[in-house]
N, C-alpha and C positions, 0 to 999 in steps of 0.2 A: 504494500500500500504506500502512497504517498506519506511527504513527513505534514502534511495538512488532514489528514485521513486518522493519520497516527495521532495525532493530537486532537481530533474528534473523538476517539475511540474512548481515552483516558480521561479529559476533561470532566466525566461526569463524578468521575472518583473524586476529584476536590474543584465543584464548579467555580467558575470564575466569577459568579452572582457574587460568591462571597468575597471576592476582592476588592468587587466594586464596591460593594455596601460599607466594608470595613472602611475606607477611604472615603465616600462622598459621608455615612452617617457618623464616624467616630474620625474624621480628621488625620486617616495613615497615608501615606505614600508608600505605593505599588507597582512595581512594571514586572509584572506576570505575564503568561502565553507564550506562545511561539514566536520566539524573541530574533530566533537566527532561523529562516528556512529557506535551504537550498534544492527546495522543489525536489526531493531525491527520494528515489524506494527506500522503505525502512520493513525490514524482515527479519533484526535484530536490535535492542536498545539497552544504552547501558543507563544504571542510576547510580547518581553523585550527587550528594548535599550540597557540592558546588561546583562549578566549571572551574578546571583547571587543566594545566598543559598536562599534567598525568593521568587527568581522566580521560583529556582526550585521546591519549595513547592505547591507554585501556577500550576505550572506541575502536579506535583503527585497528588494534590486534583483535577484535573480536568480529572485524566487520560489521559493527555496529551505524547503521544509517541515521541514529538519533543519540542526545544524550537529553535525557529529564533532569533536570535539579531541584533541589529547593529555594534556595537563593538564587535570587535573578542573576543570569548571565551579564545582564547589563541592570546596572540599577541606575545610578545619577548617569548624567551628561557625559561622553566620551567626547573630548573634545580633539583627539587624537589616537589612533592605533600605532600600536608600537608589538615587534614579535618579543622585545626583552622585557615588556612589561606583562605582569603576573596576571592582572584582569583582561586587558584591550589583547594583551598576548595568545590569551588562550580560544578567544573568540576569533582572533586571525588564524589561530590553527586548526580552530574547529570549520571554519568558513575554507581553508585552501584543501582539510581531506572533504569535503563535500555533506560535511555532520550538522544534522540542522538542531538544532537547540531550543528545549521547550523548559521554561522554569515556572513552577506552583508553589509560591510564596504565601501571599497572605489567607488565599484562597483554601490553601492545605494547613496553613495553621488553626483556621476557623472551623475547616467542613467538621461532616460528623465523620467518626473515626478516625480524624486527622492528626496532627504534630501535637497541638496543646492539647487535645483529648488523650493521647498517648502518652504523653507527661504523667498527666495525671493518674494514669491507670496504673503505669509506671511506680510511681507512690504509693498508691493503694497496695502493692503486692509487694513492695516493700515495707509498707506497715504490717502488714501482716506477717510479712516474716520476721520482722524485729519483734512482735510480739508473740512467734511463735505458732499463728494460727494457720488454718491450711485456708487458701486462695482460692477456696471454693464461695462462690456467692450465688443466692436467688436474685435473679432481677438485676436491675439497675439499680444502684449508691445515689444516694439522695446529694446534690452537689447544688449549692451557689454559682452562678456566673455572672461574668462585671459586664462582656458583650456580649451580645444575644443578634440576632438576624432572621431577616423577616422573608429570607428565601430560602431557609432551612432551618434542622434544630442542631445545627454549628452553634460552637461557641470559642470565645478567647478570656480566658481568665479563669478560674475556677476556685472553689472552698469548701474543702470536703474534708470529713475524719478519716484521718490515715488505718485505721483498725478497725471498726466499727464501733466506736467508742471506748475501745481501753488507748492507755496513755503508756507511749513509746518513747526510749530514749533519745535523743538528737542524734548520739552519734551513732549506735544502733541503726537509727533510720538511715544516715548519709550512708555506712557500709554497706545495707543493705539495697540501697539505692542505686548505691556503684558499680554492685554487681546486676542489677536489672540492666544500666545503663550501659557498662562497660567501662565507666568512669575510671580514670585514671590520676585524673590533679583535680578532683572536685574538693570544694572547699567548705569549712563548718565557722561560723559563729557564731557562738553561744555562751551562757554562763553555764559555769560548772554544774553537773546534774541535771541540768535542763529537758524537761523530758514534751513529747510532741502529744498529742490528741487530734489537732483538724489543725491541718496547712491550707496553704494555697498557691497555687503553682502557676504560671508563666513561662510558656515555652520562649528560646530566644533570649533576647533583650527585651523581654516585658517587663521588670523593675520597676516603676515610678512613683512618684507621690497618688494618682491615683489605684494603682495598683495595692501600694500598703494604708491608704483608705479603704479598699473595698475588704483586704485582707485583716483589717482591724474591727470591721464595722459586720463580720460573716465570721468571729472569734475567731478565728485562727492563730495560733499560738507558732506557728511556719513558716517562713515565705521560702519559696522554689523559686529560682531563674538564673540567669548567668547575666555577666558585662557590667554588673553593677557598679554603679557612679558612690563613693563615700556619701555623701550626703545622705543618700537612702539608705545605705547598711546601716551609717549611725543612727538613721531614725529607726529602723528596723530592731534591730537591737535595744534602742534608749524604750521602747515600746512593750519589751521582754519578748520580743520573738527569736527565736533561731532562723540562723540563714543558713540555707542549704544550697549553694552556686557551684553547680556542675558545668564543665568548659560550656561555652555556646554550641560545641561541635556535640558534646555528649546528649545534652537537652532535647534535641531535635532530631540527630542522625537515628537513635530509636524509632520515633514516631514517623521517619521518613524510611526506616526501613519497612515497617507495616503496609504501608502505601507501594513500595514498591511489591510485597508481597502478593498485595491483594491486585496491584494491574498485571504482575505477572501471570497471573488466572486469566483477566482478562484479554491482554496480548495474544496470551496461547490458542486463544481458541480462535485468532487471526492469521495466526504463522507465525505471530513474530516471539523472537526469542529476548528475552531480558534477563542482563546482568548486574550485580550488585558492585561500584566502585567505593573502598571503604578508605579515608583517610584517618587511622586507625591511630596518628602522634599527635591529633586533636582533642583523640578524649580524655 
């Protein structure tokens, strides 16, 4: 199929409603979709959290006619391409082997089953196994959200009890967390003893002053996210929560491995073959 076909196919996995919405109703900036297309057959595809000149290599040894991301290939302004530069570069590499490039940013961090739904599910089975219980659940976990969308029941923000109501240690939960995520230099702080009952997590750079408002105001004794600016951790903290900030690459590359997951179902039942590109000194 064409890389226009290909990117019909996937699209509905994390619609692009929800980018628009996040952006025109809550004020983000986005540049999702079929960012790079070189009008070319795609009958294999790889997935990468980000475009880079080694995923595109990982492309071209696989015969890969597309690469999906999560982060936009292009986000701000290029005001120049360059092959030695690490963004403008990789996209000139990806455009001269003929790999057209489709990225699901804000869209996949909202849908349902997405990035920040992933985080959070993330948690939850690491709360339970800090508390020892088995990760079996009836139903759906009763959860808070800060954004909500009126073209799906996507969300971005969330407040939920990590256990089902028992209280779990902080660093207990990070360990445990590390090992759901793959975490490598995730980071904890907290006061001593500090123990967790309902976080609230943000995949990404979600941090902000609104963020630890909604997180304060939905009891959460938690906050999840990565990139964090001083300003918020000290308030995070001065507030007695724990902070639990796992790299940006760990936060999301989970949630964006599920997704590749679930198109690779759907791919197959097209022909096309998908692969997983891991940048593995991120997490």
């Amino acid at each position: 199929m064409k890389s226009i076909d290909f990117f019909a196919l996937i699209e509905p996995a994390a619609p692009m409603a929800y980018s628009k919405e996040f952006c025109s109703r809550y004020g983000a900036y986005d540049n999702s979709g079929l960012l790079l297309d070189c009008k070319n057959d795609v009958n294999a595809a790889v997935f990468a959290l980000d475009l880079s000149k080694d995923a595109v290599k990982a492309a071209e040894k696989s015969g890969a006619g597309a690469i999906v991301t999560h982060h936009p290939a292009i986000y701000s302004k290029l005001a120049s391409l360059s092959a030695d530069d690490e963004t403008s570069g990789a996209v000139l590499a990806a455009a001269r082997a003929g790999i057209s490039v489709i990225s699901m940013h804000l869209n996949l961090d909202a849908a349902e089953g997405g990035i920040d739904e992933s985080l959070a599910r993330a948690v939850r089975a690491a709360g339970e196994k800090a508390a020892g219980k088995a990760a079996e659940r009836c139903g759906e976990p009763t959860e808070d959200r800060m954004f909500t969308f009126s073209c799906g029941n996507g969300a971005y923000g969330r407040a939920y009890d990590v256990a089902d109501g028992a209280a779990v240690s902080a660093e207990a939960l990070k360990e445990a967390l590390d090992g759901t995520l793959g975490g490598r230099h995730t980071l904890l702080f907290a006061n001593e003893g500090k123990t967790v009952k309902r976080a609230a997590s943000f995949c990404g750079a979600g941090a902000d002053e609104e963020a630890i408002a909604f997180a304060a105001k939905n009891g959460a004794d938690a906050l999840i996210s990565s990139d964090f600016k001083h300003h918020i951790l000290k308030e995070a903290v001065s507030r007695g929560m724990a902070v639990i900030a796992p790299t940006h690459y760990a936060s999301e590359n989970y949630g964006f491995y599920q997704f590749y997951l679930k198109v690779q179902k759907i791919a197959g039942t097209a022909g096309v073959v998908c692969e997983y590109f891991e940048n593995s000194a991120l997490l």
